[in-house]
N, C-alpha and C positions, 0 to 999 in steps of 0.2 A: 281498558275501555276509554275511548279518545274522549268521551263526552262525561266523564267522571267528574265533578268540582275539585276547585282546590280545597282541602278541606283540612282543620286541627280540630281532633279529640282533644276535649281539654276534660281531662278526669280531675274535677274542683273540687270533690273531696270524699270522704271515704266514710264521714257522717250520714247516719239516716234514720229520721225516727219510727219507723216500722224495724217489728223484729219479724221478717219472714223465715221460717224455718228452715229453706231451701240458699239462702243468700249466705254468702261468704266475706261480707262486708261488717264490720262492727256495728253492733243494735244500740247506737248513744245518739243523740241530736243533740252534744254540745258545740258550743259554740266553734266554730269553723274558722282556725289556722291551719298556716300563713296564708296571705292573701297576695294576690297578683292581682296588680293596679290596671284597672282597665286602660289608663292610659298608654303603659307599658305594652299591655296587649297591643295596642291599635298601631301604634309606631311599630310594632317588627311586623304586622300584616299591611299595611297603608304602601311600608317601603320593596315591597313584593310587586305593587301595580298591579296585583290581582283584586278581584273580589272571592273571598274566602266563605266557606261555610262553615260558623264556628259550632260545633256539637259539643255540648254541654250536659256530663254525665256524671252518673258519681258512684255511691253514694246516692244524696238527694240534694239537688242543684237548688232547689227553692230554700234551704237552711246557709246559703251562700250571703254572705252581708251585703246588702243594698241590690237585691238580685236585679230585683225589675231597674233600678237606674242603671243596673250594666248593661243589660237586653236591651235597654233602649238606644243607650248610647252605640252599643256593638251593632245594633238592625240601621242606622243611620247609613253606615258604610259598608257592610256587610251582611249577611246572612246569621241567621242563626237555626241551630236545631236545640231539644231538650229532650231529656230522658229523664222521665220524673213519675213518681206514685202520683205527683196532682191531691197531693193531701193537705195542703195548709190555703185554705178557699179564702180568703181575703186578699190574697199575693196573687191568687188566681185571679180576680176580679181586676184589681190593679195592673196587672199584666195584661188581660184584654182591652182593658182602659187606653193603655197609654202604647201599646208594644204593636206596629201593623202588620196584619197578616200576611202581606203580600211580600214582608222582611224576615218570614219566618219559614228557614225550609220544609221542617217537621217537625210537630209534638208527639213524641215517642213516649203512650203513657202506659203503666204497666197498673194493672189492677189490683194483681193481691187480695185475692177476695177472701183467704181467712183471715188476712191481717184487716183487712179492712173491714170487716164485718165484727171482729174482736174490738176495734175499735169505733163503733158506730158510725161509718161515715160512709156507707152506700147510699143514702138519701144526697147527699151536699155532693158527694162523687155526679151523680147522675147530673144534678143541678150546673157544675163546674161544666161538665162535658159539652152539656146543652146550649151552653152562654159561648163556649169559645164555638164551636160548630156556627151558631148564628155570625160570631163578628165574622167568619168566612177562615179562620184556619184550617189550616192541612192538618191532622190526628190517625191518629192508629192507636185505641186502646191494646194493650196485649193481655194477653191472660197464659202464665207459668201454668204447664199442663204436667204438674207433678203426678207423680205415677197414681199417689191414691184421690188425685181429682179427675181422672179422665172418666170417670161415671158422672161426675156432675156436670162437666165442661158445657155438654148442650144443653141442659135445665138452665145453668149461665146463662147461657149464651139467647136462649129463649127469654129470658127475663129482662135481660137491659136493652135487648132486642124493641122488644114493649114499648120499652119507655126512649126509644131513641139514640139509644147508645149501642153501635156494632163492637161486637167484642174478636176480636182475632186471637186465638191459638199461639201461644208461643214456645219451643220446644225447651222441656229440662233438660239443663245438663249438668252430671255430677251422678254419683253415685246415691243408689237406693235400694235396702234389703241386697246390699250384695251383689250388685248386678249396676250397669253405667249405661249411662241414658245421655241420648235419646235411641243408642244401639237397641236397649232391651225392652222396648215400645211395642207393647201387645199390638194384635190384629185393630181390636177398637181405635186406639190412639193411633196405629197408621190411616187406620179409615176419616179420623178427624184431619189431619194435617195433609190427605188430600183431597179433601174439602176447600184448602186452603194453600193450595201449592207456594206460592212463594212466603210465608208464613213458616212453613214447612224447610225455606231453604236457609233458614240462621242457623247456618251451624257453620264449623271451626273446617278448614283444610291447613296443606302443609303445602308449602309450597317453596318449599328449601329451593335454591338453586336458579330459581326462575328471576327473571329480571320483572324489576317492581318500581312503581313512582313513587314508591315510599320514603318518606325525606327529604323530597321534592314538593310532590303538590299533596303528599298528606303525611299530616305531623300527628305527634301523640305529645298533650302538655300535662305534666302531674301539676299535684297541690304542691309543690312547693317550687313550682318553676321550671322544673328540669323538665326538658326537650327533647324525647324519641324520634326516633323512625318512623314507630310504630307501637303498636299496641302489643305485636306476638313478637318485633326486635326491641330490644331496649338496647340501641345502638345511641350511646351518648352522643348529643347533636347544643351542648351546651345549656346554658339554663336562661330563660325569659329575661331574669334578672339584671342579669350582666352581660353572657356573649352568646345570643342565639343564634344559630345558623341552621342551614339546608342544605344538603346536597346538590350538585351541580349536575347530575346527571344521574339516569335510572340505574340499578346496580341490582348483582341477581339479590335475592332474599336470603337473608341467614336465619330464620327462626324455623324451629320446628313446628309451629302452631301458631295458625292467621286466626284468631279467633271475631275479627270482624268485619271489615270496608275492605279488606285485601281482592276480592274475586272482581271488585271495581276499578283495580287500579295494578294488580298482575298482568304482563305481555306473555301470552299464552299461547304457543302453535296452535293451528286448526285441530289438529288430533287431541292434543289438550283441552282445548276448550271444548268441545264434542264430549270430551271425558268428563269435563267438571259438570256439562248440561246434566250427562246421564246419572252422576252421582245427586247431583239435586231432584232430580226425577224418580228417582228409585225412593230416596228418603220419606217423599211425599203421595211416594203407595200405586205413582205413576208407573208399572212394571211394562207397559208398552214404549212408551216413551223412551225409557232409559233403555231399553235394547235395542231400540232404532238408534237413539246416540251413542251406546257401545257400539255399535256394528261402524257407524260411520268415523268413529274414532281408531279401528280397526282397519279399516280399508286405506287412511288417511295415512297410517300409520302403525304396518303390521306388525312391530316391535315391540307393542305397547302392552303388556301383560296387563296391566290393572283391567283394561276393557275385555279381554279373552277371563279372566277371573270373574269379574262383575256379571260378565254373560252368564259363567257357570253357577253364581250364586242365584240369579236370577232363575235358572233350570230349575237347579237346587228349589226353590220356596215353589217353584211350579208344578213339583215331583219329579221332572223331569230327568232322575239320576245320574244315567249313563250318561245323558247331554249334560252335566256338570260335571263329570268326570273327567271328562272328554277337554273341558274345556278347562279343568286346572292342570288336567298334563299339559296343553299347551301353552299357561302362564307359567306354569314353573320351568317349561325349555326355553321361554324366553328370558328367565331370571331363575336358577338355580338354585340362587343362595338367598332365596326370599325367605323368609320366618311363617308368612300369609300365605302362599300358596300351597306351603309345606301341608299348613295346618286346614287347608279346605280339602285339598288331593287325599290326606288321610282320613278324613272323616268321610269323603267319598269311597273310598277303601273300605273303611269300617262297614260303610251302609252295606255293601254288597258280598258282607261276609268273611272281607279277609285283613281280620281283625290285629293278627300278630303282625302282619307287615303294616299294618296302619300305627300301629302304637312303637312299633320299632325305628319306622321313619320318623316319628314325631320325638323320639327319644332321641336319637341320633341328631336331628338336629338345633334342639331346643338349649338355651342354659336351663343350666339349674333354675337361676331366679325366675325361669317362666313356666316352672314345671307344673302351673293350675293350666295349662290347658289338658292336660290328661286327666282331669276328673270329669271331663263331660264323656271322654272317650273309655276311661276305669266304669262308670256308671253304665253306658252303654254295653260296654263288655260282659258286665255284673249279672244283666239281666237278658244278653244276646238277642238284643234286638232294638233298629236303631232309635234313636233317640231323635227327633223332629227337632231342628234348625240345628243342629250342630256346628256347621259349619260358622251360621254368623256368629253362635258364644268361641266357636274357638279365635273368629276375626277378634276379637272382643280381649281375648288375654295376649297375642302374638304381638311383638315389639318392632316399631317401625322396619324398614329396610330401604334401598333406595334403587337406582339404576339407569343410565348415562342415557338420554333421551335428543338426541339431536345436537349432540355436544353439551346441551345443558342437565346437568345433575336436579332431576327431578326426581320429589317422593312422591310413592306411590300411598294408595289409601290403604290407611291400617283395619278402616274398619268400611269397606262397600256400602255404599248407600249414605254415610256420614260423614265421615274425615277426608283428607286428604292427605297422607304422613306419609 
């Protein structure tokens, strides 16, 4: 995307004092080493002659030493964003005080509403919101739509609604009772996040192979200096400290998993990018949308199995069986030796009865280590009769694969509607 900023994730640290159930960060708010001297900062962006937008995440960026005189100094010359709970309301006050709105890309602020409610601070929360909203910041509250809060989500959402604070939807990810999210998102939780389509579209793709401005016009800075690529490459680029550098040119991507600003800053064919619309569309409950952008990613590009797959998942959740059948014989002649299309083509098998060549093909071509996709198809067989979404639990256990797209080695989506792998 030509209109993308130059931007550095700077992950300041891995502190935060909320202990949210679902986060994978350590639950301590001690003091927060090593520290990179804003000066530092400002010298290897100043000598770039760009203007930068520095995204400041963590962790929780407000337990950063002398936060607000960094933001200040960093908004003079450049942009800034934050990603923060907005819990410590005195730095908040001080921050609209002295920090201009108009140097501030976005407050990325997530709620946490059992943390925040265990800790008495949905009153000052609301308070905080309301004051930066009036100085004229840009915001987006989120709200983590963990599996056993999607019953409360719109009572939320009705409540802070009230009192002037929008809350937006933000998808889980990680594992829960067994099952990985946001793949395993009841009817409900789809229904909410296409309420909210782009909201809906924060999730992780793969985009091995593909040429990326990663390293170029977007960096990833850890707590202690060292300088990525990227968030999903930790392709060593030197450390803040001493020898930072950039790439000199876009180069394709080596990571298995973009888990954030990638789909901003990927050079994507049309048939690609068609694909990536229709996976964000499908995620967000949008099932017309995304088969008009599989279809057009199709036409653009008849090679393209993930979109002849996608179409049949989509049949699939429509009931429409034979037309999902239909349509993984024709991803899997495009790609043979897929693990995904294996495992949709058989469960479409299974549906219509013929059970022993469904579980034979999936035998045949599975490892061992992925032999849990046969328990959705053992359970089906148990009771001889099929089992409703199959297909997407079996997307769900089946291990990436890949396939040569235009001369560039592109992955396909491991799981339809969410990844891209």
């Amino acid at each position: 995307m030509a209109t993308a900023p130059f931007h550095l994730m700077w992950n300041m640290t891995r502190r935060c004092n909320f202990q949210c159930r679902y986060c994978y960060f350590p639950h301590e708010a001690a003091p927060v080493e090593p520290v990179v001297p804003a000066g530092v900062l400002l010298d290897f962006l100043d000598a770039t002659g760009e203007e930068w937008v520095v995204g400041m995440t963590g962790g929780e960026p407000f337990l950063y030493p002398d936060f607000v005189d960094l933001c200040h100094e960093l908004s003079l010359r450049h942009r800034i964003s934050i990603d923060t709970n907005l819990s410590i309301s005195r730095l908040v006050r001080d921050f609209a005080d002295r920090v201009d709105p108009a140097r501030v890309h976005d407050l990325y602020i997530a709620l946490h509403i059992e943390e925040r409610r265990r800790k008495g601070l949905v009153d000052a929360f609301v308070e905080d919101i309301r004051l930066l909203l009036e100085r004229g910041f840009h915001l987006t509250v989120n709200y983590v739509v963990h599996p056993q809060l999607v019953p409360e989500f719109r009572k939320d959402r009705e409540w802070f609604g009230a009192r002037g604070v929008p809350i937006t939807p933000r998808p889980f990810k990680g594992f829960f009772d067994g099952q990985e999210y946001p793949n395993a998102y009841n009817a409900e939780a789809r229904a909410v996040f296409a309420e909210f389509p782009r909201a809906g579209r924060k999730m992780a793709f793969n985009f091995q192979g593909v040429p990326c401005r990663g390293g170029r016009t977007l960096l990833r800075l850890e707590p202690d200096g060292q300088l990525y690529r990227c968030s999903g490459e930790k392709r060593d680029l030197g450390n803040m400290l001493t020898t930072p550098r950039r790439l000199d040119t876009d180069e394709p991507c080596r990571a298995r998993r973009c888990p954030c600003l990638g789909p901003n800053y990927v050079l994507l064919s049309p048939a690609q990018d068609a694909l990536l619309a229709g996976l964000q569309a499908m995620v967000t409950g949008n099932s017309t949308a995304a088969r008009e952008q599989f279809l057009i990613a199709l036409s653009l590009d008849p090679e393209l199995p993930a979109a002849a797959n996608n179409l049949g998942v989509l049949d699939w959740e429509a009931g429409a069986h034979e037309a999902a059948r239909a349509r993984f014989v024709q991803a899997l002649a495009l790609d043979p030796g897929a693990d995904l299309f294996v495992g949709n083509l058989a469960a479409a098998l299974a549906a219509h009865g013929e059970h022993l060549r469904a579980k034979e093909m999936v035998q045949r071509q599975m490892d061992p280590a992925w032999q849990t996709i046969l328990t959705p198809l053992a359970r089906q067989l148990a009771r001889g009769e099929e089992t409703v979404g199959w297909p997407r639990l079996c997307v769900d256990f089946v291990p990436e694969h890949r396939r040569e797209a235009m001369g560039i080695p592109f992955r396909l989506p491991v799981r339809p509607g969410i990844d891209m792998e």
